[in-house]
N, C-alpha and C positions, 0 to 999 in steps of 0.2 A: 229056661232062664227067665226069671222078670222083667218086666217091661217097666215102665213109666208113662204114663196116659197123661199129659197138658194141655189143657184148653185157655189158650193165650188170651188177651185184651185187658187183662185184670190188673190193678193198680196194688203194690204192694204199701202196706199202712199196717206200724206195731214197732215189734223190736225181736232183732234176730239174736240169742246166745251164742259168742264163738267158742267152739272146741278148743281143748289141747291143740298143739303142732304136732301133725304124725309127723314132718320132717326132721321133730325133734324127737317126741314119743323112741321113735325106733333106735336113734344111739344112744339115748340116754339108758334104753332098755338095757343094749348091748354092754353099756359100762357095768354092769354088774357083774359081768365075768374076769373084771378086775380085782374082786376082792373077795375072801371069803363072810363078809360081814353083811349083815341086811341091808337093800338098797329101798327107802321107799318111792315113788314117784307118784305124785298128784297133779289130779287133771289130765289123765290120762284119757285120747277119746278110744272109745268103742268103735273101732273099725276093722275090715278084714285083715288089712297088712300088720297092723297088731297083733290080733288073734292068731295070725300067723308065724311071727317072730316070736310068740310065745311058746307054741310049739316046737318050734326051731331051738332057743333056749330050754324046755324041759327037756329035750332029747338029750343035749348037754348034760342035764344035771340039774340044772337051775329049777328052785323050788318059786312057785311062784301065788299067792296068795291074792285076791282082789277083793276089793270093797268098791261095793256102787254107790248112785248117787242116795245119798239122804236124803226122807222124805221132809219137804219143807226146805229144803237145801237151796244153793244160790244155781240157779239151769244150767249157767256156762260152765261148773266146775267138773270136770269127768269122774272116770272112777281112780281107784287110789290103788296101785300095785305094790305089793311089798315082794320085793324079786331078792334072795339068797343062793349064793353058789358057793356054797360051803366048801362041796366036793365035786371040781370038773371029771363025769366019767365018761365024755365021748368030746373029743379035739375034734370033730368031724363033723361038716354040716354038708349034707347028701344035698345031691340031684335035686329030686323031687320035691325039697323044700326050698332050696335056695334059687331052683330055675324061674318060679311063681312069681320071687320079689325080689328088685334086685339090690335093695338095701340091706338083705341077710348077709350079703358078701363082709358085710364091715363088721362080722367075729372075728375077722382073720387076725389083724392085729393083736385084737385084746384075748384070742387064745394063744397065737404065738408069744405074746409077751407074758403072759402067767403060766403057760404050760410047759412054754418053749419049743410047739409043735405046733400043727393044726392042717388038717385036710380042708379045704370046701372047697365046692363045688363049680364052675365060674357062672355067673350067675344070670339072670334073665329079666322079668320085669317086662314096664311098655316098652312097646315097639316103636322107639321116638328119635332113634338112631344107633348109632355102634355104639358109644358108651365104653371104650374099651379102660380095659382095668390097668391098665399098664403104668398110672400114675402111683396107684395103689401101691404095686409090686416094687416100683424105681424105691418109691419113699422107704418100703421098710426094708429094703436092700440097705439103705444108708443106713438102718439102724442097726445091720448086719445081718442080716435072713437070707440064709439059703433058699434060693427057689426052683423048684420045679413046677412044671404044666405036664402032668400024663393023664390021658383019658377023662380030659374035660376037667379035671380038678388041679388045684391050685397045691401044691404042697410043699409047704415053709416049715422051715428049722430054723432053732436056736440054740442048738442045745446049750452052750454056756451063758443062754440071757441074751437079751439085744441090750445094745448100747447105747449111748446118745451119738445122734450125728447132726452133718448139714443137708436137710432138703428145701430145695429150691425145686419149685414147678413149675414148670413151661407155661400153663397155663392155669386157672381158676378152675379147683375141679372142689366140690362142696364134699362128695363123697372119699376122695383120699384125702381130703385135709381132716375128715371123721378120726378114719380107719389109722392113720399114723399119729394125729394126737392123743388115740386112745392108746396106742402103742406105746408111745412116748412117756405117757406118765406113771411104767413101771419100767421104762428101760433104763441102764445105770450111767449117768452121769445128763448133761445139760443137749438136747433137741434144741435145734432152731430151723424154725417154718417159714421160709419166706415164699411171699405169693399166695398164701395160705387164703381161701374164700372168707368172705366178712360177713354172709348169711347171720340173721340171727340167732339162728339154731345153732350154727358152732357155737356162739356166744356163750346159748344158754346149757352147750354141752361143755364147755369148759367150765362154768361157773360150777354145777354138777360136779366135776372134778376135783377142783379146787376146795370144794365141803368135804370131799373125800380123803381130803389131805394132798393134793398134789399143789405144783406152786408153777401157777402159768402167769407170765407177762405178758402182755400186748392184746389181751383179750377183745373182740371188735375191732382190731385191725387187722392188717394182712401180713405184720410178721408176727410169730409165735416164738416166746422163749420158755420151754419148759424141763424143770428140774425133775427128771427121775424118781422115782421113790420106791423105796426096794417091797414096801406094803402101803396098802390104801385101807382106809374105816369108809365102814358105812355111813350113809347119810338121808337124808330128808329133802326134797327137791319138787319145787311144782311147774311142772312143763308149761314154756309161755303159750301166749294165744297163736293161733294158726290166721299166720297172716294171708295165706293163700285161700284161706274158708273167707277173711276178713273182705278181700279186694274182690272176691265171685260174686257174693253178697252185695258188695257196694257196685259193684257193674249191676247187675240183676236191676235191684232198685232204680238206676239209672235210666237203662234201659225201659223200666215198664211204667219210669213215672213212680212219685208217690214220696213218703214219710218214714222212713224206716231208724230205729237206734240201734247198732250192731255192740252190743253189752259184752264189757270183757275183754276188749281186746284195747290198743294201742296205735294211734297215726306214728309212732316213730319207727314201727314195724314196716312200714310199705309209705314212704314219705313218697319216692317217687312215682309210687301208681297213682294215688290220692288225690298228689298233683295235677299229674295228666288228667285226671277224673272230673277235677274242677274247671279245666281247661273247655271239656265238651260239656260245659252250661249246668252239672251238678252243685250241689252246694255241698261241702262237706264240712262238718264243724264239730269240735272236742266236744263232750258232755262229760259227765263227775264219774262214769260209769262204763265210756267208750266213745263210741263214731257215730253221730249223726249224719246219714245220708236225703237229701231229698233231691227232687224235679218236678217240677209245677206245669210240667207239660208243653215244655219251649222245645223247639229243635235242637236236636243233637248235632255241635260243633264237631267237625271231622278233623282229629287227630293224628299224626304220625308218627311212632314210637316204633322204639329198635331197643328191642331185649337185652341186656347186658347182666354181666354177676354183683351182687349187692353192690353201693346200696340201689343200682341201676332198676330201669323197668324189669322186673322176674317172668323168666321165660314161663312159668309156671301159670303165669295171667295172661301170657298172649292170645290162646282161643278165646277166654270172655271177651279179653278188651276185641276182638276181630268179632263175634257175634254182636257188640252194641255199635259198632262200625258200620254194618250193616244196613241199618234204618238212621245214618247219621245224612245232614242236609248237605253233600258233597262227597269228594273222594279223599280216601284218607291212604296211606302208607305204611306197611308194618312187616320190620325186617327184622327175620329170626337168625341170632350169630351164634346162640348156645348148641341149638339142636341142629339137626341137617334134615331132620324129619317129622318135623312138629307141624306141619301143616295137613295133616291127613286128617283134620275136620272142613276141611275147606269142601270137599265134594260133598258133604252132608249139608254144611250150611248152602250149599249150591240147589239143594232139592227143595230146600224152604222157600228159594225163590232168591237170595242173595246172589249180588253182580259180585264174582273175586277172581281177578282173575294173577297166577303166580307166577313168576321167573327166577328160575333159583332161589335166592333167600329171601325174597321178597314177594310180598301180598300186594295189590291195591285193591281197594276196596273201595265200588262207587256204592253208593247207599240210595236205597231203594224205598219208595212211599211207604211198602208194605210186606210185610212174610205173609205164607201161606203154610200153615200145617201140614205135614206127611209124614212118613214112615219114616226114620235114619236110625244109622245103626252106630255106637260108642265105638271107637276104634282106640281110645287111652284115656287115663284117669281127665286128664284138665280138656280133652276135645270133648270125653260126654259133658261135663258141665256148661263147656257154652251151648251143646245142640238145648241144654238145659234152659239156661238165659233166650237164645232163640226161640224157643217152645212158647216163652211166656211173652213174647210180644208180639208172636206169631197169630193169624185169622185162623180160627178153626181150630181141630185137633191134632196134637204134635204127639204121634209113641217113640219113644225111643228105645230100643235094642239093646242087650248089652251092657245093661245098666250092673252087674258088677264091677265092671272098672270104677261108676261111683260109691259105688258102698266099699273101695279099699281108700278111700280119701276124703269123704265125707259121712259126717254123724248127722243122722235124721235131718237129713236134708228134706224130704217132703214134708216133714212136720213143721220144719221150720220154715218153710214158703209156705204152705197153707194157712199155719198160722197168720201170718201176713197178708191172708185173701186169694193166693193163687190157688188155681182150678188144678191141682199134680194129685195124684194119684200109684201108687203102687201097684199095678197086676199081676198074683204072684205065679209063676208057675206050674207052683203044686195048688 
């Protein structure tokens, strides 16, 4: 496996290009199994869980076409996928594909609503808690799907079509408010989602939608009214920026000091991390083009923040914001309510020399002069990115382990810290 070689102390100074949202990239892919007509999608980034779901989809049927970046083109813009499902010839998404990531799950929907079948798999991904799918199954049960569970797979019928209903969800769950509004917008008569997550990726998978011909009200908020539609057209659609590349980036910077433009993206994407950001002595400020991030080399204010679902602190940003917690001038607080198990970066950042100590859902974190470089090993997509952040404020050499967990959620990420002055490096395996 590759490693990652950092030699900490370095000030980051330039401007970082943000990606596509893979947390968008991946439903908006998925929508295409709702139509027979070309789907295009722009700004697409190059990541493994993409690469992956693409797979997942031609297994299906789905034809799928890309265009890279143009030369002289704008950095932040990805590639451009033109996805067609003319002809669905497999309702089925296996094991092996869907155990890897566990965002493949949310075909289920959008083949049981076009096909009126679908087998998958039940699905896998990090190991960041139970995650269980059971929101998923309630919601398209109201749309009328038969379910079964045999032999690890999920198996739903429609055979007369699904219908409109009422789902109401116990709780904020981002991946069945995906998987049942994509259902929704070929099932026959009027959906209502209440509870429904307010992420901006739903947003911009509704919007998506909506070009395709369906007709959603309440889009950004937490209820959903949507009308059925017995056919969808293709469309043209460019995936917003990845606010969770946005806010790693602006910790980073933070964290190691310095000047940084983060190009392409949006403060209204991540208002309440930004916030917080400003709170531990950062400067954060709009430019014509994105985020301005700096720190002129004052102590790090220790902050306390408790994860919550849009437009809340994102549980997605908790290991960064706890790696710049680390070297902050006091003790800070950080309670995780989305996951039960998102804190298995803490014994990593514990070897660099960070004081954390956890009780249940809760961190404190007293903040220490200095890190020391050593060996840790990525245990999930967002824990390697802070061993990441920590690596670069850390004395000495930091390798980290494992590093495919970041290349399914980050695009050139070394490139784009080096670019910026940091000492990162790739060691490949082969």
């Amino acid at each position: 496996m590759d490693r990652i070689k950092i030699v900490g102390g370095e000030r980051l100074n330039g401007s970082i290009p943000i990606s596509g949202a893979k947390n968008a990239a991946l439903p908006l892919m998925i929508a295409t199994l709702l139509t027979e007509d070309r789907l295009t999608l722009k700004n697409v980034p190059n990541l493994a869980d993409v690469n992956l779901l693409a797979r997942i989809l031609r297994n299906q049927g789905v034809d799928l076409a890309v265009d890279g970046k143009r030369v002289g083109g704008t950095a932040h813009l990805g590639e451009t996928f033109h996805l067609t499902a003319r002809d669905i010839s497999d309702t089925m998404a296996p094991y092996d594909l869907v155990s890897r990531m566990r965002a493949s799950f949310w075909v289920l929907g959008p083949l049981l609503a076009r096909m009126g079948e679908a087998k998958v798999s039940l699905p896998g991904g990090c190991a960041i808690g139970t995650r269980p799918v059971d929101l998923h199954l309630t919601g398209l049960k109201a749309l009328g799907a038969e379910i079964d569970i045999d032999g690890g797979y999920v198996i739903a019928r429609a055979p007369k079509g699904l219908r409109g209903g009422h789902v109401i969800f116990p709780k904020v769950s981002v991946g069945a408010t995906h998987n049942v509004l994509l259902a929704a917008a070929l099932a026959k008569g009027e959906t209502l989602i209440e509870n429904a997550a307010r992420e901006p990726e739903v947003g911009d998978v509704a919007a998506c939608l909506v070009k395709m011909g369906a007709v959603i009200e309440g889009i950004g908020t937490s209820t959903l009214r949507i009308q059925g539609k017995p056919r969808l057209e293709g469309a043209v659609h460019a995936v917003l920026p990845d606010r969770i590349e946005t806010g790693t980036f602006a910790f980073a910077v933070a964290a190691t000091g310095g000047d940084v433009v983060l190009e392409g993206t949006r403060r209204d994407l991540l208002t309440t991390a930004l916030d917080t950001l400003a709170e531990t002595g950062a400067i954060v400020t709009d430019t014509d083009n994105g985020i301005r991030i700096t720190r002129n080399g004052d102590s790090i204010v220790p902050i306390d923040v408790e994860t919550q679902p849009f437009p809340g602190f994102p549980t997605d940003l908790q290991a960064q914001f706890m790696a710049l917690m680390t070297r902050a001038k006091g003790t800070s607080v950080i309670r995780e309510t989305i996951f039960e198990n998102r804190f298995m970066h803490v014994q990593e950042l514990a070897r660099l020399g960070a004081d954390i100590k956890l009780h249940g859902d809760t961190a404190t974190i007293r903040g220490v002069k200095s890190l020391r470089g050593a060996p840790v090993m990525a245990t999930d997509l967002r824990a390697s990115v802070s061993l990441v952040i920590a690596g670069l404020m850390a004395e000495g050499e930091t390798l980290i382990n494992r590093v495919y967990h970041l290349d399914r959620g980050f695009e050139r990420l070394e490139q784009k810290l080096s670019a910026c002055g940091a000492q990162i490096e790739r060691l490949s395996a082969g």
